[in-house]
C-alpha positions as protocol buffer text, in pm:
chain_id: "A"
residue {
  index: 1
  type: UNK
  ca { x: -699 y: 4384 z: 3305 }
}
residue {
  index: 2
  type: UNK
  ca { x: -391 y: 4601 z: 3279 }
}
residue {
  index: 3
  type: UNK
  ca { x: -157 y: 4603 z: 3585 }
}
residue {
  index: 4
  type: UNK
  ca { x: 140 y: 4784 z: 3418 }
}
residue {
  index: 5
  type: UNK
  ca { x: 59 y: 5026 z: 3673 }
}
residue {
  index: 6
  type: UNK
  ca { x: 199 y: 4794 z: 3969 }
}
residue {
  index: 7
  type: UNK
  ca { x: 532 y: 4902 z: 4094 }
}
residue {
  index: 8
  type: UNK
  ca { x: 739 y: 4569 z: 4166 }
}
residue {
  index: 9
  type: UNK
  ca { x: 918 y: 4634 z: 4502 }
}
residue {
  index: 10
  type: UNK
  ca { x: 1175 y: 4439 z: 4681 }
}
residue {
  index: 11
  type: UNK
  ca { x: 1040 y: 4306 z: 5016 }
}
residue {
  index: 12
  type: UNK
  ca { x: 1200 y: 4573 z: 5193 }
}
residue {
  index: 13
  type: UNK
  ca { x: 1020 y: 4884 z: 4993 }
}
residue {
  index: 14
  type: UNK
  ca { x: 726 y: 4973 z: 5140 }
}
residue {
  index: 15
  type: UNK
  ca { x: 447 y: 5189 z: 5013 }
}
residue {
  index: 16
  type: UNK
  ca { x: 63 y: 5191 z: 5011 }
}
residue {
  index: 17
  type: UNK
  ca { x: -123 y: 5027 z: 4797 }
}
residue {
  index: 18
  type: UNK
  ca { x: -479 y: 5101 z: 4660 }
}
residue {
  index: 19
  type: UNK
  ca { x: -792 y: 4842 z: 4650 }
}
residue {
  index: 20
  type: UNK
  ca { x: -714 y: 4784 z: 4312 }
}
residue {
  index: 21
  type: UNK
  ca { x: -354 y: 4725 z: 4318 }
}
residue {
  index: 22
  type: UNK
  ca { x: -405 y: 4508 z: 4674 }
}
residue {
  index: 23
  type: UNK
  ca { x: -688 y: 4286 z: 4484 }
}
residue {
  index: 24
  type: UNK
  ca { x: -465 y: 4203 z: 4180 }
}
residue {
  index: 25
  type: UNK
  ca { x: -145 y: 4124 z: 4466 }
}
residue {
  index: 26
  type: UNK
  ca { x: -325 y: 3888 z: 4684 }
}
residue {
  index: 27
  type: UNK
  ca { x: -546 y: 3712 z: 4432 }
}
residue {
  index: 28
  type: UNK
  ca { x: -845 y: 3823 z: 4581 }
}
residue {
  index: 29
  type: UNK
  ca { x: -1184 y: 3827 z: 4289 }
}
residue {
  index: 30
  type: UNK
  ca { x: -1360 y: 4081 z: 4431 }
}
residue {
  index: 31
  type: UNK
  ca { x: -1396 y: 4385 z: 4748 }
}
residue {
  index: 32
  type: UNK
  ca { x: -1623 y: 4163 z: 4944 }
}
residue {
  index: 33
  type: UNK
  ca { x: -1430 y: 3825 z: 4942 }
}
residue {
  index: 34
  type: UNK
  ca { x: -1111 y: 4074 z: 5074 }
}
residue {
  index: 35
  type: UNK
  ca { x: -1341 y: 4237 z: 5349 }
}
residue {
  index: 36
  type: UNK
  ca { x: -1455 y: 3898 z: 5473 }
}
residue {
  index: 37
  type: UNK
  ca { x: -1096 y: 3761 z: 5488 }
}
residue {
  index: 38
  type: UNK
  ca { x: -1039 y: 4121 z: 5701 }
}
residue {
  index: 39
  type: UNK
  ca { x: -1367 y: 4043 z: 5918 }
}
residue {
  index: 40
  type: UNK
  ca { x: -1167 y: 3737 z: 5977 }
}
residue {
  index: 41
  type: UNK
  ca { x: -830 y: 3901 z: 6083 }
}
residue {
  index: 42
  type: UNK
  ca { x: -709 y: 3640 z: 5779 }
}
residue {
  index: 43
  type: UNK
  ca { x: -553 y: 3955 z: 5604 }
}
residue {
  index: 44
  type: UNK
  ca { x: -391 y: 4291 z: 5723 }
}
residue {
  index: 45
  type: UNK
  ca { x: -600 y: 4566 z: 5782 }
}
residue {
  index: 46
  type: UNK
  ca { x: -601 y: 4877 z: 5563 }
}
residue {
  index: 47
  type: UNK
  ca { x: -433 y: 5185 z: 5689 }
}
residue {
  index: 48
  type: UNK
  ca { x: -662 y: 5533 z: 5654 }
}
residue {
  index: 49
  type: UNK
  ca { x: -442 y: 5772 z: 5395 }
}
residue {
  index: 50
  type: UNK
  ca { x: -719 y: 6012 z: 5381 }
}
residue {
  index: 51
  type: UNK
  ca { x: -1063 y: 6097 z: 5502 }
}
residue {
  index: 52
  type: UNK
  ca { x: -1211 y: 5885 z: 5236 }
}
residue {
  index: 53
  type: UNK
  ca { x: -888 y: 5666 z: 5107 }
}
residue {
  index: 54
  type: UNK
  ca { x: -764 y: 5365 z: 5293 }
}
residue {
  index: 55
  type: UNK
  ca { x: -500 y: 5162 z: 5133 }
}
residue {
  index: 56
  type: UNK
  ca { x: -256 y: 4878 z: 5256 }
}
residue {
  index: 57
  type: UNK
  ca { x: 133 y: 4812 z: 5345 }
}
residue {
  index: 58
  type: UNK
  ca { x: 263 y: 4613 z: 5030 }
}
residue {
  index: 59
  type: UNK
  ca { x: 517 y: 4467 z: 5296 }
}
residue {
  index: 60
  type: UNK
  ca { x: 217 y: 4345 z: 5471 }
}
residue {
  index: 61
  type: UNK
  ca { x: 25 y: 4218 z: 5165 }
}
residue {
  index: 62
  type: UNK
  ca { x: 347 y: 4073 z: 5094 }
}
residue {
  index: 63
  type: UNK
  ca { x: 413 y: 3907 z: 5409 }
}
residue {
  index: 64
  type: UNK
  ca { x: 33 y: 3749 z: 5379 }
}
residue {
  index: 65
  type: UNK
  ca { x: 144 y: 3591 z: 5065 }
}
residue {
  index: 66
  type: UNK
  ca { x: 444 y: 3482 z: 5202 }
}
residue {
  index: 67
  type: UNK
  ca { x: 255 y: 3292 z: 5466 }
}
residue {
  index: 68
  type: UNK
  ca { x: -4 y: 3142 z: 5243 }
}
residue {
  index: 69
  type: UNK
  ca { x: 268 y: 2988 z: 5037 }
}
residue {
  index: 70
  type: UNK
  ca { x: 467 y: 2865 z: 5349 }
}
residue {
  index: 71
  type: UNK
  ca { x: 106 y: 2706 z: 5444 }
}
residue {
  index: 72
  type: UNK
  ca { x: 31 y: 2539 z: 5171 }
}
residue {
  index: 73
  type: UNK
  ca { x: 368 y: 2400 z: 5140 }
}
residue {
  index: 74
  type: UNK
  ca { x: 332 y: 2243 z: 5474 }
}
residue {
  index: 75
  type: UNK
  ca { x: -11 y: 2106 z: 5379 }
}
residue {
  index: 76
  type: UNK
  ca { x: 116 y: 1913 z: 5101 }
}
């Protein structure tokens, strides 16, 4: 898969990201393994751009990631 599409932001930039572009960020496989993690309040919630486009915060993604890497350096 080709991801020369992705912007790369500094943590401060914010802008929204599509499924596609969120999926590749957070390492997610697939729509349904993100949803469940959102069921779960384990990742932010998409933000409604449109009637039928929703999209995320890269900060927020970003922050996520953030955390999961703080976590699993404290789990070690």
């Amino acid at each position: 898969m080709e991801n020369s599409h992705i912007l790369h932001l500094s943590a401060e930039d914010d802008k929204f990201c599509p499924l596609r572009e969120t999926l590749f960020l957070s390492g997610f496989g697939s729509k349904s393994a993100l949803y469940e993690y959102i069921g779960k309040d384990l990742f932010p919630k998409p933000h409604r751009i449109s009637a039928n486009r929703v999209a995320w915060s890269y900060r927020e993604v970003q922050s996520w990631i953030s955390k999961q890497k703080f976590s699993t350096l404290q789990d070690s």
